[in-house]
C-alpha positions in Angstrom: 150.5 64.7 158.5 148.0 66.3 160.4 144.5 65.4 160.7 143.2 68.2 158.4 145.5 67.4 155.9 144.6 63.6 155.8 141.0 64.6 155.4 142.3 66.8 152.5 144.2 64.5 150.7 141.1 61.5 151.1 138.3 64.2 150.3 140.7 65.0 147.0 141.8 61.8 146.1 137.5 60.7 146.0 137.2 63.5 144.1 138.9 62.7 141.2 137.8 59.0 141.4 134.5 60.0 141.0 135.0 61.8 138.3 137.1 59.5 136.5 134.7 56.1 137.2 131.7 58.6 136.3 132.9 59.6 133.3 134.2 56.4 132.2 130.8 55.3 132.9 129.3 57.8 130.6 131.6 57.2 128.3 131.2 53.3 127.9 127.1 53.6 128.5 126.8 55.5 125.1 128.6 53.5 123.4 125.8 51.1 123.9 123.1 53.0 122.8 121.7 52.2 119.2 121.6 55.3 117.7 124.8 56.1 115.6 124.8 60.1 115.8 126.6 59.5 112.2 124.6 57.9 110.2 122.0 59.4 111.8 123.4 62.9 110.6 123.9 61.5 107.1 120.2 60.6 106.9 118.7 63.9 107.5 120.7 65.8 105.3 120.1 63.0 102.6 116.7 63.1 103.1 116.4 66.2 101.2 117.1 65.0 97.8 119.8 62.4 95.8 123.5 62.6 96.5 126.9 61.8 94.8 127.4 58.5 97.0 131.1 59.9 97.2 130.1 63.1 98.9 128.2 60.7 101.4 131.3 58.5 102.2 133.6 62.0 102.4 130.7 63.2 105.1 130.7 60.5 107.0 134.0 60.5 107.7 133.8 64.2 108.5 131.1 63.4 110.9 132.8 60.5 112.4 135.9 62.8 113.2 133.7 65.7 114.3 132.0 63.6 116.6 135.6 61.5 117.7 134.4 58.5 116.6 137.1 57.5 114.5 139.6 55.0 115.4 139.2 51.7 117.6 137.3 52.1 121.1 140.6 53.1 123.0 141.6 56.0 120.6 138.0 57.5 121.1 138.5 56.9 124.8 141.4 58.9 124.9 140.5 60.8 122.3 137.1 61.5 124.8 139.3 62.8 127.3 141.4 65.1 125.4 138.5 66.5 124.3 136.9 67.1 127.8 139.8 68.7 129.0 139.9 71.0 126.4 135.7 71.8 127.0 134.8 70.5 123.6 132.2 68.0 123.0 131.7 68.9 119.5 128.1 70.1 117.6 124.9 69.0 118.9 123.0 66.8 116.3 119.7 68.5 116.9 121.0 71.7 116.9 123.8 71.3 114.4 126.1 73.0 114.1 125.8 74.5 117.6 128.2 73.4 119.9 126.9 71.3 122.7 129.0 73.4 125.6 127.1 76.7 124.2 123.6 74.8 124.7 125.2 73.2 128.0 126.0 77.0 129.1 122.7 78.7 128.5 121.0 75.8 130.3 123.5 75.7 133.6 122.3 78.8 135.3 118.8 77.4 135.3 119.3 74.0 137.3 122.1 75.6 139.6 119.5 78.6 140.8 116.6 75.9 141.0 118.4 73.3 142.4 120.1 75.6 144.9 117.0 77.5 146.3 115.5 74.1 146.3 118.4 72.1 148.1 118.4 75.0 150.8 115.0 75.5 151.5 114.3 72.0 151.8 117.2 71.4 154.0 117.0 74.1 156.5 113.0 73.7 156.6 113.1 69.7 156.7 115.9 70.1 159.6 114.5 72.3 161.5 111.2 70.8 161.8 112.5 67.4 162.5 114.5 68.8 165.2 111.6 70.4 166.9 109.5 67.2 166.4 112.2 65.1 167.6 112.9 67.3 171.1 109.1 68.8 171.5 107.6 65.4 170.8 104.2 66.2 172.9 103.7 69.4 170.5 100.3 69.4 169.0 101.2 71.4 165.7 104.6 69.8 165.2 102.5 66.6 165.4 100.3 67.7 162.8 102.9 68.9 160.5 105.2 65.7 160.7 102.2 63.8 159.8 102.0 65.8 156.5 105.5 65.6 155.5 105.4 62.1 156.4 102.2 61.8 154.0 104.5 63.0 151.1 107.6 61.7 151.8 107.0 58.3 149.3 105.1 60.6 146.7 107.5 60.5 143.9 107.8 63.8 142.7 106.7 63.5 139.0 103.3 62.7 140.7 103.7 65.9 142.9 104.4 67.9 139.9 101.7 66.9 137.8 99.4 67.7 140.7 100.6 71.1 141.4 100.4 72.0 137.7 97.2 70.9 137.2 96.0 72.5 140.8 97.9 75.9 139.5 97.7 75.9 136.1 94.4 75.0 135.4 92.0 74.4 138.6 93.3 77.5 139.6 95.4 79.4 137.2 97.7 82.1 138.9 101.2 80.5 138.4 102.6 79.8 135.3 103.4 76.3 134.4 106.0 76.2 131.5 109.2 78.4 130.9 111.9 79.5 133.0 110.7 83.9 132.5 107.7 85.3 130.1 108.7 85.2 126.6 108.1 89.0 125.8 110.7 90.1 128.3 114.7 91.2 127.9 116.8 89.3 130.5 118.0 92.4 132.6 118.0 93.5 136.5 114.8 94.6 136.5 111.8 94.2 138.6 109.7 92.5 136.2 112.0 90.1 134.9 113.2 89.2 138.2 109.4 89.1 139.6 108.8 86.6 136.5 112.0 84.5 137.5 110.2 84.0 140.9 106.9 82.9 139.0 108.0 80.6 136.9 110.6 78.9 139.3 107.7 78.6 142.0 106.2 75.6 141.0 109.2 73.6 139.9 110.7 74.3 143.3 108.3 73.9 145.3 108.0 70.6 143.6 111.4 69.6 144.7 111.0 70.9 148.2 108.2 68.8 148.6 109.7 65.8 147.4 112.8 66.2 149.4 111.3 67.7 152.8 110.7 64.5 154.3 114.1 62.9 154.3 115.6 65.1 156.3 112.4 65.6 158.7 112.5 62.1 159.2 116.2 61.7 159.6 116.8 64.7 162.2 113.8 64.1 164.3 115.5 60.4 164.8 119.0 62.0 165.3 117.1 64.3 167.4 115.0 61.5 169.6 118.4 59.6 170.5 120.4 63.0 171.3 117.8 63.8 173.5 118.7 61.0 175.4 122.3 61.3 176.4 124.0 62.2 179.3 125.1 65.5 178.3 121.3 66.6 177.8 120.0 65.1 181.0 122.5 66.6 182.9 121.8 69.8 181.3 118.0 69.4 182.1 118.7 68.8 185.5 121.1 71.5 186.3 118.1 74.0 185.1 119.9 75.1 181.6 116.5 76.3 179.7 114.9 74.3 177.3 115.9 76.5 174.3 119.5 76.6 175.3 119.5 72.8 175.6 117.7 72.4 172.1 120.0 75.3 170.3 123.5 74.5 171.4 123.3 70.8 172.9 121.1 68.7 171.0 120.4 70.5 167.2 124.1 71.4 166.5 125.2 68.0 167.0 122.6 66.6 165.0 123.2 69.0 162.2 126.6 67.1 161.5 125.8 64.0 160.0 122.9 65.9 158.2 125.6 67.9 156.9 127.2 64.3 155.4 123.6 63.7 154.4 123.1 66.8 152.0 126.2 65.9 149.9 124.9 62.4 149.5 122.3 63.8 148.1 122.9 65.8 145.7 122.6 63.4 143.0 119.5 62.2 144.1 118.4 66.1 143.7 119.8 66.1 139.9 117.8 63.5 139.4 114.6 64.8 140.4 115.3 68.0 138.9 115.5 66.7 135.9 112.0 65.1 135.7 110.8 68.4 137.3 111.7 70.9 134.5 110.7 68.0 131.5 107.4 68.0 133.1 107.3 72.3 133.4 109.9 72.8 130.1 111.7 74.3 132.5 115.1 75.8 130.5 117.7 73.6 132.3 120.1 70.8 131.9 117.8 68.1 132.7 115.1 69.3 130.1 118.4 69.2 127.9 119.1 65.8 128.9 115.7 64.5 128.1 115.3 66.4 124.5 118.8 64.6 123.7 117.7 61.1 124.8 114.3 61.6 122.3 115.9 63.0 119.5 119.2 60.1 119.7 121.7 63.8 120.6 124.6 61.1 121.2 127.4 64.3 121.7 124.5 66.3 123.8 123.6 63.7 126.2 127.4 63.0 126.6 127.6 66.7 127.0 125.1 67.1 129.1 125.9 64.1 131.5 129.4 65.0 131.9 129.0 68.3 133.2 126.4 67.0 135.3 128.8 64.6 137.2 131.5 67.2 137.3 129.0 69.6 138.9 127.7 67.2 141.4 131.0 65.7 142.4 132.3 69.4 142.7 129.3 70.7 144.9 130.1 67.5 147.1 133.8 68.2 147.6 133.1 71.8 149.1 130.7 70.4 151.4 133.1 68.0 152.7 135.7 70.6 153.2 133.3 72.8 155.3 132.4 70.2 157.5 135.6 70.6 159.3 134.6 74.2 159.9 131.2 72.9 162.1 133.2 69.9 163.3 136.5 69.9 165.3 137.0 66.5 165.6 138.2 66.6 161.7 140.8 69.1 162.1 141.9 67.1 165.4 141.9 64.4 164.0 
């Protein structure tokens, strides 16, 4: 077996135990919750009026099998998974009967476009600044700017949200601050729907930038401080190779590998903060999903919800580790 293969087969084999311990996870956590999603059903529509106790009892038992909650905790395990695999996690509670993979659907192309523009702008911008703090360390203006990212690096980045809305919303209004596009327009390849797509992802992206920008500033320019150090680049220096040669092909590609390793850790850090960031500008993704399932006791939408988020995550991961071997040879060498 070659060494390209054995990364492979290890990148795979994590793969799927990632999803199958996340899941699990999920699975088992919302089992713990207090909210039973079928009594909870019952009540509302029995809050309308009296009911034949019988039709009650013959609903619940409907609403325990809709929602595969029948049988011992091992039958609705399996059960769980059968039901994954086939895509089907039933009708949402709060928007019964709507299917929670419909809602999960219409919500998906939100966080994947925010996240995305987010993860790579933060990335390449937090990297590239880092690098040129780390190798032109006497630099007046990359001084300046690392002290600024380092300011908001421990800012959580609820607090930067709330202080960009309120500085754009209301000190000075000329971004919108809730919704994903303006209400009044037809989704369509246009120039005004597309020029309010920009608008109203602006803030909740720039939110995530900000909160981001600093980990991989501070981690390059270290990467970037030791690098500078080594043989290789001294010798380079010395034999009169110019200084943007040195930085370009020396000392920032081989930083950018375990930066690489560092942006699929990541990504579930990034979930995370995305999902505060569009509850906090009802912004029309997953995470906003998430939260409005949590409030209203969703038990099949926050499964839903949660499990698709893993998948997603653990996906986006796997094709960053089978890239790497494309900016590293040393993987395919073995």
């Amino acid at each position: 077996m070659d060494g390209f293969t054995k990364y492979l087969a290890q990148r795979l084999f994590q793969f799927f135990l990632v999803l199958f311990l996340g899941i699990s996870l999920t699975f088992l956590i919302t089992k713990l919750s207090p909210v039973d999603p079928v009594e909870q059903s019952v009540s509302l529509m029995t809050s309308f009026g009296a009911t034949d106790p019988r039709a009650v009892e013959l609903m619940r038992e409907a609403l325990a099998e809709l929602y595969g909650l029948k049988g011992s905790l091992i039958e609705q395990y399996f059960g769980f998974w059968g039901r994954i695999l086939q895509g089907d996690f039933g009708p949402s509670l709060s928007s019964f009967p709507t299917p929670v993979m419909s809602l999960i659907m219409a919500a998906l192309p939100w966080t994947v476009g925010l996240l995305l523009q987010a993860l790579v702008i933060s990335w390449c911008l937090g990297n590239l600044l880092g690098a040129l703090a780390g190798y032109y360390r006497s630099n007046l203006l990359l001084k300046l700017s690392g002290a600024l990212v380092m300011a908001l690096h421990p800012v959580p980045a609820y607090i930067i949200g709330l202080v960009l809305l309120l500085t754009f919303g209301f000190i000075w209004p000329i971004l919108p601050i809730s919704g994903g596009a303006q209400m009044n327009l037809t989704p369509a390849f246009s120039f005004d729907y597309i020029r309010s797509l920009v608008l109203h992802g602006t803030l909740p992206a720039v939110t995530l930038v900000l909160g981001s920008l600093g980990t991989w500033f501070i981690s390059m320019r270290s990467l970037v401080s030791n690098i500078v150090t080594d043989d290789h680049v001294v010798y380079a220096e010395l034999a009169g190779v110019s200084s943007r040669t040195i930085f370009s092909q020396y000392v920032a590609r081989n930083a950018l590998l375990p930066q690489l390793t560092g942006l699929a850790l990541s990504l579930g850090g990034v979930f995370g903060g995305a999902v505060i960031t569009e509850f906090i500008y009802n912004y029309p993704g997953v995470g906003r999903l998430l939260i409005q399932g949590i409030y209203r006791g969703d038990y099949s939408l926050v499964l839903g919800v949660t499990t698709i988020s893993i998948v997603a995550v653990a996906v986006a991961v796997l094709i960053i580790d089978l890239l790497y071997p494309l900016i590293d040879p040393r993987v395919r060498l073995g």
